[in-house]
N, C-alpha and C positions, 0 to 999 in steps of 0.2 A: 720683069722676070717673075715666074710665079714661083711663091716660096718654097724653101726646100723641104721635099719630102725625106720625112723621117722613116727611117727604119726601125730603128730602137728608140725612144725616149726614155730616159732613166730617169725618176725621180726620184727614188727613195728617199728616207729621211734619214739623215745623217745626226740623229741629237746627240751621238755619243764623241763628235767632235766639234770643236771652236771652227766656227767659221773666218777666220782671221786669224793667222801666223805675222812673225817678223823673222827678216831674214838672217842670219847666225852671221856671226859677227865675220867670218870665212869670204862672205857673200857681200858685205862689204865695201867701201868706197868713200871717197871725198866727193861730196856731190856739188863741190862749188869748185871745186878743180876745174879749168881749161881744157874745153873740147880738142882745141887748137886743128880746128878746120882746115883740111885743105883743100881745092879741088887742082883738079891736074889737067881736066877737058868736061866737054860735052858734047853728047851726038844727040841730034835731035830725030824723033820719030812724028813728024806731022807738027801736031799741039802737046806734044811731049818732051823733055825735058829731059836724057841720061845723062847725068853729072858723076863723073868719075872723082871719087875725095874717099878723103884717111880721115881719121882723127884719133887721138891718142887711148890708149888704152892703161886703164890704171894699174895695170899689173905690166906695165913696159913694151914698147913696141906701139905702131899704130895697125889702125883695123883698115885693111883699105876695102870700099863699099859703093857701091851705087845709090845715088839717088834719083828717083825718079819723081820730078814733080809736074805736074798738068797746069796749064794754062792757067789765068785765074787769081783772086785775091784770095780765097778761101771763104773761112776755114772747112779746109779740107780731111777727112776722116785719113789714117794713115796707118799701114800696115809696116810690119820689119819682121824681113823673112829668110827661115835659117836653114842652108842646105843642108843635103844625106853626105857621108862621111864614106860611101864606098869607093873604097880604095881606087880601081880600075876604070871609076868614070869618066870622061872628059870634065863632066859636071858638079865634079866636087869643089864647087866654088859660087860663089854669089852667082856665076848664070844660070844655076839650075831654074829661078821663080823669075827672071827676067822679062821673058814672054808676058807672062802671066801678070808683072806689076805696070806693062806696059798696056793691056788691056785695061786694066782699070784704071790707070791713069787716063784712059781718053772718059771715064767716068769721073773723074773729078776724085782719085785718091793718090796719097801721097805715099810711096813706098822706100825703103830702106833695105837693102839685100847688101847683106854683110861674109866678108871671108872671114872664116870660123881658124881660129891659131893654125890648124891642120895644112892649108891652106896660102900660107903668106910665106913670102920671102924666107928664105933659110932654115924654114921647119924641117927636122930629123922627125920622120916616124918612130915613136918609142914601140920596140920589140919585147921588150920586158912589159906585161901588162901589171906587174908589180910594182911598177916602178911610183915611187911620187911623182915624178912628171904628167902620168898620166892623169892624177887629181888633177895634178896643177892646172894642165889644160881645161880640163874642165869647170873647172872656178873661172878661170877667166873667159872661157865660152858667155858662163851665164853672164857674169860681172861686163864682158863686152857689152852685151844683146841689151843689158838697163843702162849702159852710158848709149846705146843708140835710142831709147827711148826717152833720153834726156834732152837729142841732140833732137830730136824731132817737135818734143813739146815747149822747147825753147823757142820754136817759129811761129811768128805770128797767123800763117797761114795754115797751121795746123790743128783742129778741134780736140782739145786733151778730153774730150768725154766719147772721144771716138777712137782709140788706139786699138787694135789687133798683133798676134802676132802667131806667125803660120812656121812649122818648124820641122823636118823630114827627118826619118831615121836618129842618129845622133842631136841631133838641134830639135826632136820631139821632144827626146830626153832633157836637152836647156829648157826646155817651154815646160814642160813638169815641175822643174824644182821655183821656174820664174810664175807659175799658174801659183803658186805659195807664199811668195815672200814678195812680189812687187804687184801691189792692188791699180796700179796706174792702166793698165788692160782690160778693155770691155768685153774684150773673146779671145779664145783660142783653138787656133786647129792642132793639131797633132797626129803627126802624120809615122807609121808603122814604129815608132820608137819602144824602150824600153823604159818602161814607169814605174816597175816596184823590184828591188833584189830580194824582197820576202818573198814575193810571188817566182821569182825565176829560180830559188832556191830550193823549190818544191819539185824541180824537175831531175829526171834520171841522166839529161845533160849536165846540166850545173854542178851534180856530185861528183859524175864522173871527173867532170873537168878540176872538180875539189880535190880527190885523191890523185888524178896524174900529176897535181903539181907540190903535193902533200897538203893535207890538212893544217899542221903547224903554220904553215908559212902562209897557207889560205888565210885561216882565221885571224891570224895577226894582222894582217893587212885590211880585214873584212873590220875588226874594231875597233885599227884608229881612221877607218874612216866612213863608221856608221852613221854617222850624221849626213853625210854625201850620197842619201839615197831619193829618189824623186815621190816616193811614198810616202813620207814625212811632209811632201810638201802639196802634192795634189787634191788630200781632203780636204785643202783648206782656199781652193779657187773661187770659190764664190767671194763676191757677184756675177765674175766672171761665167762668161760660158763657153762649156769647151765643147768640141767636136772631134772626136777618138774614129782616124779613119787607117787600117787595119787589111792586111791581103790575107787571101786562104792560100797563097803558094809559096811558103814560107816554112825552113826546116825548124829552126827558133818562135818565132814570136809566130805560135799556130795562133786559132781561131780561140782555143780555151784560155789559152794566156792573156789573147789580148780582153777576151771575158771578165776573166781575171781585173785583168789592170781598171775597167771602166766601172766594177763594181767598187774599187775605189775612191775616183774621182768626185769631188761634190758635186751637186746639180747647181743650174742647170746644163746638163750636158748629154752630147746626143754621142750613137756607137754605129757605124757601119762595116760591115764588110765586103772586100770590091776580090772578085775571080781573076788575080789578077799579084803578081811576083814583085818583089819589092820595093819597085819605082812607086807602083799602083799604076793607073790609066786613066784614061778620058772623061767617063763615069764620077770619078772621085776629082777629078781636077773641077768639071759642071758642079758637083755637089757643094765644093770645096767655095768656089765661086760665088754660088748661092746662099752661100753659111756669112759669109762677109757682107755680103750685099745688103740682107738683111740685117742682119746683128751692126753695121756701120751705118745703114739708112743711106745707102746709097743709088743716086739718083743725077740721070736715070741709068739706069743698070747696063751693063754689058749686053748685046744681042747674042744670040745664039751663033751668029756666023764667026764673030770674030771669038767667042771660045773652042769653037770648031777648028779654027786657025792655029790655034797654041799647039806646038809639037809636042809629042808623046816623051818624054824623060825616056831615055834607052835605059835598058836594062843589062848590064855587061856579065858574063861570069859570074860565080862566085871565085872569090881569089883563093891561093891556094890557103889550107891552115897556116898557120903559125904554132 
């Protein structure tokens, strides 16, 4: 596959930040704690491998996830990949990248698609966007996403100098704060999420939405939990490299924001924009493809037929406000 053409290249030089962060103590975990594996089945797709299993999550509950692995002794490069969070999808679950980790599993990579807390068994959607639950979820979003990259580099058949990890809407946002505080990742994509509240706070949205619900009660919430912003953590991705892939049909996160957010990001990292509402499309799924392929040295590479095969992510509604 020939490599991916770049649109943007970003390299500026970032000397006025550390290239290396550690994760705040929030972020967190016993790293010698039991995965405590389970699987429950498997369906097989040819020379592939879907293994349906849980495993425990250190903030209570398990994560239950797909594992897809291809034929083979290894070591195989391995991606762990985080759905969009729109309410009204069918796909707001681990099958959103399923297609897609099934195509490169006939390449020889191993993939991990994980249900995000939203997502599992007895979850109440929090309506109060004040609420600490809504942190909380979020902590253990991220703190999930690095016990599955525990759970992967613990296999012998998986290459720890080859990990990725692809993450849509809400779970861009996890790959922001983890592109910071967990160096164990050789790339990342990042797909239409939100990356900075200093940048989103400059907008005639975000005030607004300040004063409908009062500024006191904003700001209070805004301070104890300024440290839970993915800003803080993206200038500091390198070595990583990220790929910032971004729609222009979008009422929020327009084409300036998402500008915004990439002139954040450390290098090396690349910026695209696809004509196309908040799933993204076919374009960016090729691109997306070819950003792993290479940055994992994968070989031999997907063909062009069977990325043609992967269905389009539907695009539902937007739901009503809240």
């Amino acid at each position: 596959m020939r490599k991916l053409a770049v649109c943007f290249l970003l390299v500026l030089p970032l000397t006025s930040w550390a290239q290396s962060t550690s994760c705040p103590s929030a972020l967190d975990y016993d790293h010698a704690a039991s995965l405590e594996i389970k699987e429950t089945g498997v369906n097989r797709r040819g020379h592939v491998a879907i293994e349906d299993i849980s495993y425990a999550s250190p903030k209570g509950g398990r994560v239950p996830a797909y594992l897809v692995v291809p034929d083979g002794k290894g070591p195989f490069p391995a991606v762990i990949w985080g759905h969009w969070y729109w309410s009204n999808s069918e796909f707001r679950t681990r099958r959103e990248f399923l297609e897609e980790a099934v195509v490169l599993a006939h390449s020889g990579v191993i993939s991990l698609l994980t249900d995000g807390p939203v997502a599992r068994p007895g979850h109440v959607d929090e309506k109060d966007s004040f609420s600490d639950q809504v942190a909380k979820d979020l902590i253990q979003a991220i703190i999930d996403m690095r016990r599955g990259a525990d759970l992967l580099l613990a296999r012998q058949d998986v290459d720890p100098k080859r990990l990725a990890y692809v993450g849509h809407s809400y779970n861009a946002t996890v790959g922001g704060f983890l592109s910071g505080c967990d160096h164990r990742f050789k790339a990342f994509v990042l797909m239409a999420g939100g990356l900075s509240d200093e940048v989103d706070k400059k907008s005639d949205e975000f005030q607004k939405f300040r004063q409908s619900v009062g500024p006191e009660k904003f700001d209070a919430f805004e301070a104890k939990y300024s440290w839970l912003d993915p800003v803080k953590f993206t200038p500091h991705a390198a070595p990583a490299a990220v790929f910032l892939q971004y729609a222009t049909q979008e009422d929020f996160l327009t084409p300036e924001r998402a500008y915004a957010y990439a002139a954040i990001v450390s290098g090396p990292r690349l910026f695209k924009l696809y004509g196309a509402p908040h799933a993204l499309n076919a374009e960016a799924r090729r691109d997306r493809i070819a950003f792993l392929v290479e940055q994992l040295s994968v070989k031999p590479s997907p063909s062009l037929a069977q990325i043609a095969a992967i269905p389009d992510l539907p695009q539902p509604p937007s739901p009503a406000p809240q």
